[in-house]
C-alpha positions, 0 to 999 in steps of 0.5 A: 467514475467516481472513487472514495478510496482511504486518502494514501501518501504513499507511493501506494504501496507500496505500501511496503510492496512496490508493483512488479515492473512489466516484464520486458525481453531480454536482449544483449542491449538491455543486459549489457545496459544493466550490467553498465548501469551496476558498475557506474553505480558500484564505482560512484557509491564506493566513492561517496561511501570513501568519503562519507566513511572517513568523515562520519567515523571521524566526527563520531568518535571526535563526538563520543571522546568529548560528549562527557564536556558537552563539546560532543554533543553538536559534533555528534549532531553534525556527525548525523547530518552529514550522514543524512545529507550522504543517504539523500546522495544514496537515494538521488543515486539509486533513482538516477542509476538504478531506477529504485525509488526510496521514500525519505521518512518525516523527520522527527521535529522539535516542539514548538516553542522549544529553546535553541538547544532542544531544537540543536538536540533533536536530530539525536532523537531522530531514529532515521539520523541514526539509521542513515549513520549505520547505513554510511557504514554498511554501505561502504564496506559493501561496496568494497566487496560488490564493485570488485567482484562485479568488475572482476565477473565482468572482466572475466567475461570480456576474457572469453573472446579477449584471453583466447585473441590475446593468447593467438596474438603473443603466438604470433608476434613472439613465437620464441617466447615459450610459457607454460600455459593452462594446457602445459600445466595439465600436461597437454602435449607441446602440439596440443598445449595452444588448441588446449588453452584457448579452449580453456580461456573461452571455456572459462569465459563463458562461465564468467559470461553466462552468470554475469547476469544473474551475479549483476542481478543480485549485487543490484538487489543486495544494494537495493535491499539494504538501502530500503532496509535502512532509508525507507522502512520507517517512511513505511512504518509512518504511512502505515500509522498514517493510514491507521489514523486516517482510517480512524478519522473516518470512522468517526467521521461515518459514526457521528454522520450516520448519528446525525442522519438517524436522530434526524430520521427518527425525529421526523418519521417515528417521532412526529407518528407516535406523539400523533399517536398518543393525542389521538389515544387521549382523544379516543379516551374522551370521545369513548363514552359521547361518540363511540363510532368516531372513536373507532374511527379515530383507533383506526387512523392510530393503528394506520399511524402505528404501522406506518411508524413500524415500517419506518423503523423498519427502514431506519433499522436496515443501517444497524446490523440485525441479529440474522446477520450474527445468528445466521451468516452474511447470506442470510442478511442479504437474503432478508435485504433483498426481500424487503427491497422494493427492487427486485434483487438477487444476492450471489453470496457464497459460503465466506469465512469472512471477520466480523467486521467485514461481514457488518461492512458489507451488510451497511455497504448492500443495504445503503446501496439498496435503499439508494437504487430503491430512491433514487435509480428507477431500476428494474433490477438490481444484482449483489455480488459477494466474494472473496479476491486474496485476502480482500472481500469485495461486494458489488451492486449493479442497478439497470436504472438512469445512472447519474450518481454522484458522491456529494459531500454529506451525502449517502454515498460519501457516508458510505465511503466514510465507513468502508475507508475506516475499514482501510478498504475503498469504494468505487462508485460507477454511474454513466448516465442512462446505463446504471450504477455500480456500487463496489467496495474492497475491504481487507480481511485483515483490517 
């Protein structure tokens, strides 16, 4: 199988969506693992976020109280870094612990060729430096309050069978020692107080334990959230101009490809047979008057030369969205495809509320598709299949011939490709030999 997607430096995202992990069954392990895992997070982040608290606030207020004497400004540049070299701590911690993977976005560079003091400024102009300062601060005052409360739920749960045994334990090693517990306090009778506070403990114990869980779950989440909110949106925002600018570079790439490919067909086909053409009309006009029967004849190979230049016009116009396709819909293009395919072709091509752009896409993605099994397959038969998957359009042509395709460079298929990458979809080409191509591409709606 070959594939031509649009070329992807993320994560894939991604993306800014990240693939749900598969879904395991719970157990006392896997829960009690998780809630371990929180805490040694929690204790190590609030000691990284003691230390890195301490030390950013004071280089940033040494850094703005001197700025106005220049002094400020390299302890402000050291101020960001060590907030840097703390959110790298972050994302090292988060993998490590909690399995959380946070991309760390491009830095902002000097240019080349910039003096000494540009170059020691421009970690100020760095958006992400400032961004890992604010998380430095966040962070610490959340772990201030996520850590405690996650070891107190967690205590609270121990205290379930821990309060209860602990409370039979004083009973029966101080027995004179009288105390008001939770059943005296609601005014149990003396026999009953002791029943009525183990019941109490474990009753309230088990509150803790039951939504110790879900309390875990959503601490981790909290963390997890401010952490990509602050770390890894700009890695996002960069792969997304990253994409957009890939995805233009293959357009141009298709257009001037496609350009090439179409001055050279028009120059070896319709060309070459209309200036044929014109000396065989001079010749009829002089041979009209002398040899009026190899005249006709001569018009007769001219007209033959002029249909064949129609048909090749024709086939060169298939690359080009015709009107059909904005006066009558994707299916009636398609349609008019598979009727003049040499192949015979069925089109499966429901009523679609597909972009503009999606539609012309598909239309160039079916009719190269059509035009290479008609070469190159020696296909019986040939299926299109059009539909809409979320907010995806995806085409699919399969052939029945010998297989065997491949996507060369420079070639129609890599064109192709070209051109579904500047859509920001991607192109999957399937051809075991002797067992038929699969052409399919996925375009977003959206692009």
């Amino acid at each position: 199988m070959t594939t031509m997607p649009l070329p992807d430096t993320l994560d894939a995202p991604p993306s800014s969506t990240e693939p749900s992990p598969p879904s395991e069954r719970w157990s006392v392990g896997a829960w009690a693992s998780r809630i371990g895992r929180f805490l040694a997070y929690g204790f190590v982040a609030l000691l990284l976020g003691a230390v890195g608290f301490s030390l950013l606030i004071g280089l940033l207020a040494a850094g703005v109280s001197s700025v106005v004497v220049w002094v400020g400004l390299p302890i402000l540049v050291a101020g960001v870094h060590v907030a840097h070299g703390f959110a790298g701590a972050e994302r090292a911690l988060q993998r490590a612990v909690l399995g959380t993977e946070l991309p760390t976005p491009e830095p902002v560079r000097a240019p080349s060729g910039a003096g000494r003091i540009r170059r020691l400024l421009t970690p100020l102009t760095d958006p992400q430096k400032w961004l890992d300062s604010l998380w430095v601060l966040v962070n610490f005052l959340l772990a201030m309050v996520t850590f405690p409360l996650a070891l107190a739920w967690t205590l609270g749960a121990i205290a379930t069978i821990g309060a209860p045994l602990a409370t039979l334990v004083l009973d029966r090693v101080l027995p004179d020692v009288q105390g008001d517990g939770l059943g005296t306090l609601l005014g149990v009778p003396e026999q009953y107080a002791l029943p009525a506070d183990l019941l109490l403990q474990f009753a309230i114990g088990l509150v803790f334990l039951l939504t110790l869980g879900p309390v875990v779950r959503g601490l981790t989440a909290l963390h997890q959230g401010v952490a990509r909110g602050l770390l890894s949106s700009r890695h996002q925002e960069q792969q997304r101009l990253l994409r957009t600018e890939e995805s233009r570079a293959a357009g141009r790439s298709a257009e001037s490809a496609a350009l090439r490919r179409l001055e050279r067909d028009l120059h070896d086909g319709p060309q070459q047979r209309l200036v044929r053409a014109s000396m065989d009309l001079a010749r009829v006009e002089a041979l009209a008057v002398k040899d009026p029967e190899k005249a006709q004849a001569v018009l007769r190979e001219t007209r033959e030369q002029l249909g064949l230049t129609l048909d090749d016009l024709r086939r060169l116009s298939r690359g080009i969205a015709p009107p059909i396709l904005v006066d009558r819909g994707l299916a009636a293009a398609l349609t008019e495809l598979a009727a003049i395919s040499p192949l015979p072709t069925s089109i499966e091509c429901p009523a679609l509320d597909l972009p503009e752009h999606v539609e012309i896409g598909i239309y160039y993605v079916v009719s190269e598709s059509l035009t290479n099994a008609a070469k190159h397959s020696d296909a019986g038969s040939v299926v299109v299949e059009v539909a809409r998957i979320g907010d995806d359009a995806r085409v699919r042509i399969e052939d029945d011939g010998r297989g065997g395709a491949e996507m060369r460079t420079g070639g129609g298929l890599a064109g192709l490709a070209g051109r579904v990458a500047s859509l920001e979809g991607r192109l999957t080409v399937t051809s075991p030999t002797e067992q038929g191509t699969r052409v399919e591409a996925v375009i977003p709606c959206g692009s």
